[in-house]
N, CA, C and O atoms as a GROMACS GRO file, in nm:
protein
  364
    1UNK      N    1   8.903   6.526 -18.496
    1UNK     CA    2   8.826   6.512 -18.375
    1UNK      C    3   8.783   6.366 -18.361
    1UNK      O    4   8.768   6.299 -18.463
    2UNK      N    5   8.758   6.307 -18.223
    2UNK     CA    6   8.728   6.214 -18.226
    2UNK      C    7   8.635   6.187 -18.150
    2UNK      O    8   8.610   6.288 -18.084
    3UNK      N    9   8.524   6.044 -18.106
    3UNK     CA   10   8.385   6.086 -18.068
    3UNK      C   11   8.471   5.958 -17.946
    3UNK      O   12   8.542   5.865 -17.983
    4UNK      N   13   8.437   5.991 -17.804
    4UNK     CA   14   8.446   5.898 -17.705
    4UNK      C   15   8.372   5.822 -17.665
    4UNK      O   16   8.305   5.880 -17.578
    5UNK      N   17   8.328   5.680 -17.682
    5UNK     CA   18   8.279   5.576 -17.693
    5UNK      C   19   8.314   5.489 -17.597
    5UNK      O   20   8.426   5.440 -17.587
    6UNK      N   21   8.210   5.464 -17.515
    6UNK     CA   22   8.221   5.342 -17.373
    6UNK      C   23   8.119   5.265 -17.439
    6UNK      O   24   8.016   5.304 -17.495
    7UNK      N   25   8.183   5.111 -17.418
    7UNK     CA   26   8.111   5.003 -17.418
    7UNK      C   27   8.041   4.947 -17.287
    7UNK      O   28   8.106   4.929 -17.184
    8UNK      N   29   7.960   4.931 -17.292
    8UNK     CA   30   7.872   4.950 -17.162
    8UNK      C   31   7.888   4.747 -17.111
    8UNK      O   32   7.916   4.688 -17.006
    9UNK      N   33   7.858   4.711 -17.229
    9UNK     CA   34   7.827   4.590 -17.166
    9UNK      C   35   7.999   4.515 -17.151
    9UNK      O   36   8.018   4.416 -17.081
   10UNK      N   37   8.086   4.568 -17.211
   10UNK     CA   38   8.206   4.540 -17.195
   10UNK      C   39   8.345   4.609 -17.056
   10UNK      O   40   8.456   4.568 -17.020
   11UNK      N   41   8.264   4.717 -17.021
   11UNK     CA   42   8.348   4.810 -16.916
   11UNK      C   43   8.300   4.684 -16.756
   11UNK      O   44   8.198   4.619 -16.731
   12UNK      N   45   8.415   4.698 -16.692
   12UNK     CA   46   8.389   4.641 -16.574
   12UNK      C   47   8.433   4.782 -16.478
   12UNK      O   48   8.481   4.780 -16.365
   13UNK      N   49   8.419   4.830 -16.513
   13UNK     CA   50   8.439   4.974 -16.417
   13UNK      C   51   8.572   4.947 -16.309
   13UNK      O   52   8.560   4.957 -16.187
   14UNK      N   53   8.700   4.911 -16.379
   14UNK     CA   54   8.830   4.892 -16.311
   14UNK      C   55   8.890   5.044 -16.228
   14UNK      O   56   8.949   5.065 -16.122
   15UNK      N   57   8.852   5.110 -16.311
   15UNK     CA   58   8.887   5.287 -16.290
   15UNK      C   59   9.032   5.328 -16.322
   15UNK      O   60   9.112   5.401 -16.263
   16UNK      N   61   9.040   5.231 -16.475
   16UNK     CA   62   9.207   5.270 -16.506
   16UNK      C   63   9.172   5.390 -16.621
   16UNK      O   64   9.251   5.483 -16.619
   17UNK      N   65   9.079   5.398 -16.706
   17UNK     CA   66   9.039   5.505 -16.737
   17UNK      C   67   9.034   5.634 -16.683
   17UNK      O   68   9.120   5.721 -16.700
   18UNK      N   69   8.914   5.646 -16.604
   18UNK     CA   70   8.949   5.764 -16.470
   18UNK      C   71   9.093   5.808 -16.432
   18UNK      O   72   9.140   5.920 -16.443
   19UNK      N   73   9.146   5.710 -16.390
   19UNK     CA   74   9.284   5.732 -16.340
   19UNK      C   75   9.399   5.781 -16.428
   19UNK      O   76   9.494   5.843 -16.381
   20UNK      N   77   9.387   5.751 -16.558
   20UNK     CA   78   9.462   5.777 -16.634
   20UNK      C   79   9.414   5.919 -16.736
   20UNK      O   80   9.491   5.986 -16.805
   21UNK      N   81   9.299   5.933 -16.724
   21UNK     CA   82   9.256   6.044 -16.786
   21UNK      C   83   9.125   6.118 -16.722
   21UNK      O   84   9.026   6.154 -16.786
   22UNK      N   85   9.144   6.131 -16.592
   22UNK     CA   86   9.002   6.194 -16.558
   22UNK      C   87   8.913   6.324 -16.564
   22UNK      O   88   8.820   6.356 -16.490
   23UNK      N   89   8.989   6.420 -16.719
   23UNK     CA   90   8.960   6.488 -16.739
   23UNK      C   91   8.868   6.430 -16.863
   23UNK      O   92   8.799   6.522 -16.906
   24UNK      N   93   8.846   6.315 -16.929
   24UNK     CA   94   8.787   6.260 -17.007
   24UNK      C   95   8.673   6.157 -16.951
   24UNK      O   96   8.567   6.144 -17.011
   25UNK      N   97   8.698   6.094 -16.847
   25UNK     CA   98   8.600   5.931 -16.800
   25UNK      C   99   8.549   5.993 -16.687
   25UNK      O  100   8.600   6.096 -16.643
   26UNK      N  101   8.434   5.929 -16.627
   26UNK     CA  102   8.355   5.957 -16.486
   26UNK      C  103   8.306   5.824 -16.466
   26UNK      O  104   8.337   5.728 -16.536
   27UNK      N  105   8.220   5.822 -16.358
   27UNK     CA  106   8.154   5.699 -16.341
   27UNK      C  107   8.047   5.713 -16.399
   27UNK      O  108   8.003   5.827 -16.413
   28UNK      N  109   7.990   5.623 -16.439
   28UNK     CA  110   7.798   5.657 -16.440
   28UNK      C  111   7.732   5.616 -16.370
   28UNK      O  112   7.772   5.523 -16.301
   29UNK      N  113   7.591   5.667 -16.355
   29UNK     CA  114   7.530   5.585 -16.260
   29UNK      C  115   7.534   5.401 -16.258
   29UNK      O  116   7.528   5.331 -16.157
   30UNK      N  117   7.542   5.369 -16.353
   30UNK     CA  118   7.515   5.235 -16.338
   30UNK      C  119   7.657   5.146 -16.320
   30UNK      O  120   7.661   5.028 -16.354
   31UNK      N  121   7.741   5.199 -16.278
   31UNK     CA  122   7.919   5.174 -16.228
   31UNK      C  123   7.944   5.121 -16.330
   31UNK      O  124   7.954   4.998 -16.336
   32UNK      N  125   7.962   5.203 -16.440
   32UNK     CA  126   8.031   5.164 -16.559
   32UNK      C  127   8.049   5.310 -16.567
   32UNK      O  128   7.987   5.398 -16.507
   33UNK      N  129   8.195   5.325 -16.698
   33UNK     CA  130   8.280   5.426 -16.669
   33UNK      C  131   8.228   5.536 -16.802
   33UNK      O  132   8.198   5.491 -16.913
   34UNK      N  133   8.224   5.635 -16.780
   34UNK     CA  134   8.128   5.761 -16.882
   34UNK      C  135   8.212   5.851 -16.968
   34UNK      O  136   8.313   5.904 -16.921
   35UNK      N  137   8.182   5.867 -17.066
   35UNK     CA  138   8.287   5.986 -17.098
   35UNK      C  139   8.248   6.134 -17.033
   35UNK      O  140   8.129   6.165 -17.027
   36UNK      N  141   8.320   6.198 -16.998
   36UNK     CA  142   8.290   6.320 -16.920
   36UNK      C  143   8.284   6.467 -17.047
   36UNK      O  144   8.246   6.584 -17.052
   37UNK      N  145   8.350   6.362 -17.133
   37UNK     CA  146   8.364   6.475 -17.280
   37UNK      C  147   8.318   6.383 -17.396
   37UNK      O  148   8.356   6.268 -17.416
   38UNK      N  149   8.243   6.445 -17.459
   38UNK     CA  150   8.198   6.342 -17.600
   38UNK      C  151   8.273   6.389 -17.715
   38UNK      O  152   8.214   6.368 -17.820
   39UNK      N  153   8.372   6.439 -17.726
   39UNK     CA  154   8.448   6.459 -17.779
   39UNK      C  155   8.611   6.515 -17.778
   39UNK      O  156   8.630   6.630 -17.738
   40UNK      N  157   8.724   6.434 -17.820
   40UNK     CA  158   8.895   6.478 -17.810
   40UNK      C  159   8.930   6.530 -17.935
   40UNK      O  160   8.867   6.516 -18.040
   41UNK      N  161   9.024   6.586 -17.918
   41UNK     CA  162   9.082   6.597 -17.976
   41UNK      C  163   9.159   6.470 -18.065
   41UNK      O  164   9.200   6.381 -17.990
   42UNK      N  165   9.187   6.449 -18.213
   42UNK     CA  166   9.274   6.364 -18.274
   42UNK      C  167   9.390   6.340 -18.157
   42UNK      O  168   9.356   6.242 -18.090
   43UNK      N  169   9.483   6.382 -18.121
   43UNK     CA  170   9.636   6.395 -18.051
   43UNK      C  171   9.573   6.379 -17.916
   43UNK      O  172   9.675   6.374 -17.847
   44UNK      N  173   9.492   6.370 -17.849
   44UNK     CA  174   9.423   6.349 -17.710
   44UNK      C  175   9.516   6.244 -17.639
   44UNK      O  176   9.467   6.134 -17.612
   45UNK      N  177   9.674   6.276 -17.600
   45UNK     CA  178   9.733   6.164 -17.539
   45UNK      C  179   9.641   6.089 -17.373
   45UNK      O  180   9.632   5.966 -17.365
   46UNK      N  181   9.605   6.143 -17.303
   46UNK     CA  182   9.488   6.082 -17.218
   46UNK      C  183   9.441   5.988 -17.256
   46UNK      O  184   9.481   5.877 -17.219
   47UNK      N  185   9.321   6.008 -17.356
   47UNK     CA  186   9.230   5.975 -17.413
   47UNK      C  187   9.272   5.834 -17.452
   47UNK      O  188   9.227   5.724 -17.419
   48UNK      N  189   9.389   5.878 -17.548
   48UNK     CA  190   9.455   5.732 -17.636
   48UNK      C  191   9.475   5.626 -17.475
   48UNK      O  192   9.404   5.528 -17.452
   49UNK      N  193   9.584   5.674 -17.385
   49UNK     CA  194   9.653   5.636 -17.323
   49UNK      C  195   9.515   5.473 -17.265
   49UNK      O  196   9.512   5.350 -17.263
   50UNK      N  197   9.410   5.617 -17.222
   50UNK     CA  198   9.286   5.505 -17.135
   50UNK      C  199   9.248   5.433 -17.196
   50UNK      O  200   9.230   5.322 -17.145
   51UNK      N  201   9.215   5.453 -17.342
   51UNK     CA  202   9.160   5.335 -17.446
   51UNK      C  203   9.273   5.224 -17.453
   51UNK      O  204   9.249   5.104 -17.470
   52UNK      N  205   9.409   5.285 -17.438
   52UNK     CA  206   9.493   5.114 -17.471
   52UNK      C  207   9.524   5.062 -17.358
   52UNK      O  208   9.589   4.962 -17.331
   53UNK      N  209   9.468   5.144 -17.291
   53UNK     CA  210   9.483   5.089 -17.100
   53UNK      C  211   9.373   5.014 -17.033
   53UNK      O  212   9.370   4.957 -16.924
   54UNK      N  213   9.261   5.032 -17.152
   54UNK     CA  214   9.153   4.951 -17.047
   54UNK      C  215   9.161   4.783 -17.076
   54UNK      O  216   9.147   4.727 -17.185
   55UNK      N  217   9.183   4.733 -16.967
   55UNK     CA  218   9.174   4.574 -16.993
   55UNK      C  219   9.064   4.474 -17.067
   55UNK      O  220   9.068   4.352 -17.084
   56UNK      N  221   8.978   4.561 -17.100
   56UNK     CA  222   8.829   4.520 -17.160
   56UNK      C  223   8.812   4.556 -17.293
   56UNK      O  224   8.707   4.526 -17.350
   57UNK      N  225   8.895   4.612 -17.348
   57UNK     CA  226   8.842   4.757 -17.469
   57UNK      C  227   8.763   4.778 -17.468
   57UNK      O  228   8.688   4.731 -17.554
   58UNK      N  229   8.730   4.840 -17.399
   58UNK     CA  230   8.580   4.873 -17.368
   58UNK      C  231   8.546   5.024 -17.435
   58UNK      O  232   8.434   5.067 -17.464
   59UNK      N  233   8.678   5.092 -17.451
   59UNK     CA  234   8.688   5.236 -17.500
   59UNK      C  235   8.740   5.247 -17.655
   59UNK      O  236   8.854   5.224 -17.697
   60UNK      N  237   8.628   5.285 -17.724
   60UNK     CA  238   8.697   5.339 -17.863
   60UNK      C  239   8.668   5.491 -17.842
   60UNK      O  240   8.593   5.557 -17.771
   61UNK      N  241   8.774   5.519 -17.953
   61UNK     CA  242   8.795   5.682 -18.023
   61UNK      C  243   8.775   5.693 -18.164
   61UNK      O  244   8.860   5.682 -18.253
   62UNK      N  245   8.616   5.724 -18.177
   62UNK     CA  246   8.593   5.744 -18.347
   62UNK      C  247   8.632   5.838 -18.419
   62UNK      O  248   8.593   5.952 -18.394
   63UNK      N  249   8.710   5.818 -18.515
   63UNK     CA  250   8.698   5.944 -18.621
   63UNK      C  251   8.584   6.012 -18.641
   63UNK      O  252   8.498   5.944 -18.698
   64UNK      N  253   8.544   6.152 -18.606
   64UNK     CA  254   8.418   6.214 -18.642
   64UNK      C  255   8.413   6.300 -18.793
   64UNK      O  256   8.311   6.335 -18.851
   65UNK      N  257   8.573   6.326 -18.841
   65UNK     CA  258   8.567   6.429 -18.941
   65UNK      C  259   8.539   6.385 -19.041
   65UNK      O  260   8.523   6.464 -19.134
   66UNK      N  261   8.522   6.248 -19.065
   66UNK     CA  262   8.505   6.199 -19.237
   66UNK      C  263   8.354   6.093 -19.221
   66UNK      O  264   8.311   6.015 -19.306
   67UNK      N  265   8.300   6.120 -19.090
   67UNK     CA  266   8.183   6.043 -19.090
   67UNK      C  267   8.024   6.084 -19.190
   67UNK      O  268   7.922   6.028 -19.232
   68UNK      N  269   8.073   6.185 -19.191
   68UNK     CA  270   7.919   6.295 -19.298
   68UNK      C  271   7.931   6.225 -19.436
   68UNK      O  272   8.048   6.215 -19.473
   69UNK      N  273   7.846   6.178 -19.514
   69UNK     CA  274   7.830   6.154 -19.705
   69UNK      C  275   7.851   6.325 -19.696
   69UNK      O  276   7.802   6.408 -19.620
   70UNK      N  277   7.960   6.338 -19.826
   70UNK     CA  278   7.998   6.428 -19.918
   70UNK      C  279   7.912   6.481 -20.019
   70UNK      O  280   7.930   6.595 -20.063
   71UNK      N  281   7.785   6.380 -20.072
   71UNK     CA  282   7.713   6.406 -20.157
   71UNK      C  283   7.576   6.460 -20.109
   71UNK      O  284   7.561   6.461 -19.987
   72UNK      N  285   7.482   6.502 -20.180
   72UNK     CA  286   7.381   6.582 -20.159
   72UNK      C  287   7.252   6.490 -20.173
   72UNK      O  288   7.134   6.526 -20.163
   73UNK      N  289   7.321   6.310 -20.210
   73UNK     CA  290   7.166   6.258 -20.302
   73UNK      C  291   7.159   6.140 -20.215
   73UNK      O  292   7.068   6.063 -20.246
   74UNK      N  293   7.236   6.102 -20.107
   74UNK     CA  294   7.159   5.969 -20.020
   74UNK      C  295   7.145   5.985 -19.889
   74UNK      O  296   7.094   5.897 -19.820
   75UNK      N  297   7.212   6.154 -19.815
   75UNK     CA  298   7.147   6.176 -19.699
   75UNK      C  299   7.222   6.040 -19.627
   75UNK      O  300   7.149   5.948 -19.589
   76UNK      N  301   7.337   6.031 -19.613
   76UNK     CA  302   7.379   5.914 -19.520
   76UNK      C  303   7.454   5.977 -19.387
   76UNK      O  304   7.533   6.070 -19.404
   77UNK      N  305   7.435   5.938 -19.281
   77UNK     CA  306   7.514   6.035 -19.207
   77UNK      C  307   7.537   5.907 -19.089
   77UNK      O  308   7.420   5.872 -19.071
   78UNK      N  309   7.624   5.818 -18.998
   78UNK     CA  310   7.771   5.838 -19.132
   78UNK      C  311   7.704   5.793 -19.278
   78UNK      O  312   7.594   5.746 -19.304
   79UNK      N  313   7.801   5.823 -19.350
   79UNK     CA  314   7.794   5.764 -19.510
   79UNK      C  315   7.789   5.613 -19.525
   79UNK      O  316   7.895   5.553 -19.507
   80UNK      N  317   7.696   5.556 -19.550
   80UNK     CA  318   7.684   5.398 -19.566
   80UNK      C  319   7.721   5.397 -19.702
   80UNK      O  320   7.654   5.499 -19.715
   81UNK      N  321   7.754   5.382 -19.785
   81UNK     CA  322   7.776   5.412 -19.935
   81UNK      C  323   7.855   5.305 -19.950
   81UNK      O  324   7.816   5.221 -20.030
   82UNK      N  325   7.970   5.284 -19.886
   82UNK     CA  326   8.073   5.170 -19.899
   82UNK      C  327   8.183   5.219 -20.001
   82UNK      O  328   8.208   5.338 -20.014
   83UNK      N  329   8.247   5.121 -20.072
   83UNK     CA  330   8.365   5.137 -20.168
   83UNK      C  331   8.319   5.194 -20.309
   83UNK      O  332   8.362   5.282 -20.384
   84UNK      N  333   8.195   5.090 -20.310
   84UNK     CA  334   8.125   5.113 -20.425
   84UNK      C  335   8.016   5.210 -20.439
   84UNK      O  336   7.911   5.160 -20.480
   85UNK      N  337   8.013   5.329 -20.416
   85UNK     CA  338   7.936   5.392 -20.365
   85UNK      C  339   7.814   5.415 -20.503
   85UNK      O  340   7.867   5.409 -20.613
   86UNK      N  341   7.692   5.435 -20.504
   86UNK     CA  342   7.581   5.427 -20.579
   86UNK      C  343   7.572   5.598 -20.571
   86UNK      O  344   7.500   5.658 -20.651
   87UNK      N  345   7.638   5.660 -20.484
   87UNK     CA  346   7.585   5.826 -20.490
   87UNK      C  347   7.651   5.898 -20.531
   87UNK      O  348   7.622   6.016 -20.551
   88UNK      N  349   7.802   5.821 -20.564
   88UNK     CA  350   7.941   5.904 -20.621
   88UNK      C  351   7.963   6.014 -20.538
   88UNK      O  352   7.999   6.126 -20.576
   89UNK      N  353   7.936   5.973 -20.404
   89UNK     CA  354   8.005   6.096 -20.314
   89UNK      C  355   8.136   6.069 -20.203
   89UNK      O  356   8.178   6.134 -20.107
   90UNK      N  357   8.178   5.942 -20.264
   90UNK     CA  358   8.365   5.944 -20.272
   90UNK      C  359   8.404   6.023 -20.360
   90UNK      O  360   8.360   6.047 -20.473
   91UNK      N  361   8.558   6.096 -20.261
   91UNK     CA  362   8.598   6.188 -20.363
   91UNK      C  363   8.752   6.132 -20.404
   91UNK      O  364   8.817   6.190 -20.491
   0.00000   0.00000   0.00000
């Protein structure tokens, strides 16, 4: 799954998003472009299509499934832990 992400101060509200996926983007009030879904699917061809279509990148698609710490002892959510993790909740 992935989390749909507009950059606000980066969108110029072109409406190639919309256009290309307007089962995903809307306007918002402030004419910058919205996600209409806060969440795709991984395979979301739309989705992808508008993010490599917007002239601004203004659109990312986060990974949501590996954002939670695994471990029970630093409460990180996402997991700040890094490579080196201090909580051993890389697995």
């Amino acid at each position: 799954m992935k989390k749909v992400i507009v950059d606000d101060s980066a969108c110029i509200c072109c409406g190639a998003c919309m256009s290309i996926a307007p089962n995903v983007f809307t306007y918002a009030s402030d004419n910058t472009s919205s996600p209409k879904k806060e969440f795709v699917e991984d395979g979301d061809k739309d989705a992808i299509a508008a993010m490599e279509g917007c002239p601004t990148s203004a659109i990312s698609l986060v990974d949501v499934d590996n954002d939670k710490c695994k471990c029970e002892n630093c409460n990180c959510d996402p997991c700040e832990c890094g490579e080196e993790c201090s909580c051993n909740c890389k697995e």
